[in-house]
C-alpha positions in Angstrom: 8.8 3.7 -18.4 6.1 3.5 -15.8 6.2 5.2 -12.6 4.4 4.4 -9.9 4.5 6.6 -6.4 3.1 4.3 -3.8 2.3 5.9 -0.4 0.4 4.5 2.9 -0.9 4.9 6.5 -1.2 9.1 5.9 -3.2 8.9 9.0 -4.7 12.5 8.1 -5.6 14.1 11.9 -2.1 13.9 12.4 -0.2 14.9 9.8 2.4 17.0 9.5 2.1 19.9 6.7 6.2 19.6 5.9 5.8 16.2 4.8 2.6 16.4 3.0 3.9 19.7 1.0 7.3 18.1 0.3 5.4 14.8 -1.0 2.9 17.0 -3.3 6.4 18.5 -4.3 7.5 15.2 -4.9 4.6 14.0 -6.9 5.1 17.4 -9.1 8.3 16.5 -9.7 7.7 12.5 -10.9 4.7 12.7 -12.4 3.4 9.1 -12.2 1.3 7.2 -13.9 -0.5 6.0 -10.8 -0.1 6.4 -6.9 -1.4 3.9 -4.5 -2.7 4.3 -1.4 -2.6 1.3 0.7 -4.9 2.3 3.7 -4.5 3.7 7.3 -6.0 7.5 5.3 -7.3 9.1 8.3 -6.6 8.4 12.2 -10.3 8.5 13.4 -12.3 8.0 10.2 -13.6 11.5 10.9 -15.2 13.4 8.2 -12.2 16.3 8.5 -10.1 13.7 8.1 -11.3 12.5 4.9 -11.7 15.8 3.6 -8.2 16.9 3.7 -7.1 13.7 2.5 -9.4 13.7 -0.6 -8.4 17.4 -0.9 -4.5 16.1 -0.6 -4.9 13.6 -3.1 -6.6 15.6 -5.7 -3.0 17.9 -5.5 -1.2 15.3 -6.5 -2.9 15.3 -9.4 -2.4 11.6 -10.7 -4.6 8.5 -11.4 -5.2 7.1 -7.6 -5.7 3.5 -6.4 -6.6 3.5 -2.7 -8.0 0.8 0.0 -8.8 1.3 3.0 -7.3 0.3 6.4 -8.5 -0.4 9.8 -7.9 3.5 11.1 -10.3 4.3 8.4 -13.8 2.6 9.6 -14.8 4.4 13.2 -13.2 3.1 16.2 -15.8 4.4 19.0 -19.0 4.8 17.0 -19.8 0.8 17.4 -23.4 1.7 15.8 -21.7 3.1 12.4 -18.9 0.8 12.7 -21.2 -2.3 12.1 -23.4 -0.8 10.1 -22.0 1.5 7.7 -17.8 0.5 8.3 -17.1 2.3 4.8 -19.2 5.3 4.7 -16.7 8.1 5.1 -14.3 6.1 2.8 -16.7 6.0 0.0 -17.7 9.2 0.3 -14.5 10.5 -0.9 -12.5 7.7 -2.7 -15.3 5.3 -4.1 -17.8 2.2 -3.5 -15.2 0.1 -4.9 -13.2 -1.2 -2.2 -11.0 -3.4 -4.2 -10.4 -2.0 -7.1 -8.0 -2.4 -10.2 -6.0 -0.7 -12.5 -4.4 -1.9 -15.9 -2.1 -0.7 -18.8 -0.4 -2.6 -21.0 2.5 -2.2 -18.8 1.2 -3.0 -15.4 -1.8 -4.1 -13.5 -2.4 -3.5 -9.7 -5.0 -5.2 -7.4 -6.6 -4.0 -4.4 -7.7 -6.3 -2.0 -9.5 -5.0 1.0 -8.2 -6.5 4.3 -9.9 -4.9 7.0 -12.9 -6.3 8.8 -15.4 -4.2 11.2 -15.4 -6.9 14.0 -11.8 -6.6 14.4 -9.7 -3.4 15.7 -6.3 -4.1 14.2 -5.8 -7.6 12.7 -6.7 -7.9 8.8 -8.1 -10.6 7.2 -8.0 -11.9 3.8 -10.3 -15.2 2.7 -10.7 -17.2 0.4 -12.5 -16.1 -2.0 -10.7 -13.0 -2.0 -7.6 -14.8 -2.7 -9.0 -16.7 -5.5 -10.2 -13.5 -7.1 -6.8 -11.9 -7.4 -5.1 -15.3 -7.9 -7.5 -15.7 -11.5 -6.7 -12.1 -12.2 -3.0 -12.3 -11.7 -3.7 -15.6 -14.4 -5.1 -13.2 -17.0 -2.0 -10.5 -17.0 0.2 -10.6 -20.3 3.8 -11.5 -19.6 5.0 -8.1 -19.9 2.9 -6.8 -17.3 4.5 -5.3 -13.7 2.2 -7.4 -11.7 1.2 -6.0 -7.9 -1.1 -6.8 -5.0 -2.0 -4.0 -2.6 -2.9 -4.8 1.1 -3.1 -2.9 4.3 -1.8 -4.9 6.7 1.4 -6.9 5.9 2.2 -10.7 4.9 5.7 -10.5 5.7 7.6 -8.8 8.8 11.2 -8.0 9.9 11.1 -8.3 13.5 9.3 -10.2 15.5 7.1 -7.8 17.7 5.3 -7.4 14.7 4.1 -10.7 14.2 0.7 -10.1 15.3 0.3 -7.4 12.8 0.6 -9.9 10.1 -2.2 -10.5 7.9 -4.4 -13.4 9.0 -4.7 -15.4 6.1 -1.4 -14.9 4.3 0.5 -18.1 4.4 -2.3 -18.9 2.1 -2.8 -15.5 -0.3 1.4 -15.9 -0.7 1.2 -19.5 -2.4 -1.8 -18.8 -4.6 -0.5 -15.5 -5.9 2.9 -16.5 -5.9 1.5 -19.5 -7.9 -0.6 -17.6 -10.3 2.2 -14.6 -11.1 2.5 -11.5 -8.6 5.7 -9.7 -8.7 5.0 -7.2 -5.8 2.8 -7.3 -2.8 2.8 -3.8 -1.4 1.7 -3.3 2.1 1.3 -0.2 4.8 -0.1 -0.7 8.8 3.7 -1.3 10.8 5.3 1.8 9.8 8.7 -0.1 8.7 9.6 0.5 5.3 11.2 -2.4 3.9 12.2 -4.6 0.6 12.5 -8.4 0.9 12.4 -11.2 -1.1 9.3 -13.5 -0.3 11.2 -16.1 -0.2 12.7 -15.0 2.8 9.9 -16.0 4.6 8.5 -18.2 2.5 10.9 -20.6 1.2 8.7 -22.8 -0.2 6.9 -20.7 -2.6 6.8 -21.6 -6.8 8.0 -18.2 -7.9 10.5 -14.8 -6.9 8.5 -12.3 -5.3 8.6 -9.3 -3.2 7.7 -7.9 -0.6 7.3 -3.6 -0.6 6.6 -2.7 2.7 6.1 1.3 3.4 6.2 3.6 6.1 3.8 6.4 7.5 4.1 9.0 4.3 3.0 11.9 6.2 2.0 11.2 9.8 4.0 12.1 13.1 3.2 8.7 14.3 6.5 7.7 12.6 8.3 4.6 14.4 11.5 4.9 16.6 14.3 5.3 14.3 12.8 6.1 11.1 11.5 8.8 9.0 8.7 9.7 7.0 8.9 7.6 4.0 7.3 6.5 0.5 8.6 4.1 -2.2 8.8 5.1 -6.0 8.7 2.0 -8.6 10.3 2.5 -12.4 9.3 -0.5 -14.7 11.0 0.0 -18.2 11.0 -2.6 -20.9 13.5 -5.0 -19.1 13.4 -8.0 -17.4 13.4 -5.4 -13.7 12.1 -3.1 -11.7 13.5 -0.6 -9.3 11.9 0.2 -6.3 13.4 3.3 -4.2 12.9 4.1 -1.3 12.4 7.8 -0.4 12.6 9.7 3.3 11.9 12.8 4.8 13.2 14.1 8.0 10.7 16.5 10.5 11.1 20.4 8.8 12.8 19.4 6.1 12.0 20.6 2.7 12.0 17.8 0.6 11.7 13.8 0.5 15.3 12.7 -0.6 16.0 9.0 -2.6 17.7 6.5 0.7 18.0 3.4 -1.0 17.4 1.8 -4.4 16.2 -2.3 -4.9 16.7 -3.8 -8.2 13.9 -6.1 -8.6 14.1 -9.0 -11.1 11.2 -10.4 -12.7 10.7 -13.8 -12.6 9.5 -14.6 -16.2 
């Protein structure tokens, strides 16, 4: 059994310390075998920000796959922004800003989505998505195959439509094509699980889609909670990807919903 916790948009500067101790909690309790990260770390890209997030993920004491989002390059500072986008980032979490993590059991790419002339829109091109399409053609078939972006390529409603990640009609095809079972997403607050072909009817293989919500940050959307998913891969021809939420002051994050995801093999 692998265990993967996979959390996203933090936006450390406004967090709220209830939902960050109940997710260390959390993490204690699980134990995974890898938590991902999927951008939006800090609000400002300020150096305090990145220090208490590097400080948060070192407590939960697990091997950590992160990328950044757009709320982690600066926002005002148009000198460092053009320049030097990453700096803070790599500071604490790496040079690599795609990186990629394997076992026998499962293999996750990062793809880095944000671009420093653009504020909110993400981008992915094409050589980006031929990259992770010829690694997605190396996995062995019992791999748990996933794709990490910031911003998302599918939505639920359509005000978020222009949140949607410029490029993605494209990525979907070639990585559906070449094998990916999840494509795991952060930026629109919305926690959601979808079928890819949903969206995208014309696509070769099943696929979904694992949207998450703000982990820890009060910028939670109207109606929902703080949130994180959790995904079990045993031996079988499935996954299950549960979705877990925590209400302001409460002590713990508690299981809301569980997906049963087959594999298409």
């Amino acid at each position: 059994m692998t265990t993967i916790l996979h959390i996203s948009d933090t936006h450390f500067g406004t967090e709220r310390e209830d939902a960050v101790e109940a997710l260390l909690r959390l993490s204690l309790e699980l134990s995974p075998d890898l938590v991902i990260l999927s951008g939006d770390i800090t609000q400002r890209a300020r150096r305090s920000e990145f220090a208490a997030a590097l400080a948060f993920v070192k407590r939960l004491n697990a091997p950590l796959l992160s990328i950044p989002g757009n709320h982690d390059i600066p926002l005002f500072n148009l000198f460092a922004r053009f320049l030097w986008p990453f700096a803070g980032y790599k500071r604490c979490f790496g040079d690599n800003l795609e990186p990629v993590f394997e076992t026998p059991d499962v293999l996750v790419i990062g793809v880095n989505t944000v671009r420093r002339e653009r504020h909110e829109d993400g981008a992915v091109d094409p050589k980006q998505i031929r990259r992770v399409a010829e690694r997605l053609t190396q996995a062995r078939a019992e791999q748990l195959r996933i794709v990490v972006t910031h911003q998302p390529v599918q939505i639920t409603l359509p005000e978020d439509e222009e949140n949607l990640l410029i490029g993605h009609d494209d990525a979907v095809r070639e990585w559906s094509r070449a094998g990916v079972d999840l494509i795991l997403g952060g930026h629109i607050h919305l926690p959601f699980v979808r079928p890819l072909r949903e969206c995208h009817p014309g696509i070769e293989r099943d696929a979904w889609i694992v949207q998450a919500g703000t982990a820890v940050s009060d910028r939670v959307r109207a109606g929902t909670d703080n949130s994180v998913h959790v995904i079990h891969r045993n031996e079988s021809a499935q996954c299950l990807v549960e979705r877990w939420d925590h209400t302001l002051n409460a002590d713990a994050f508690h299981r809301v919903a569980t997906t049963p995801v087959l594999l298409d093999r």
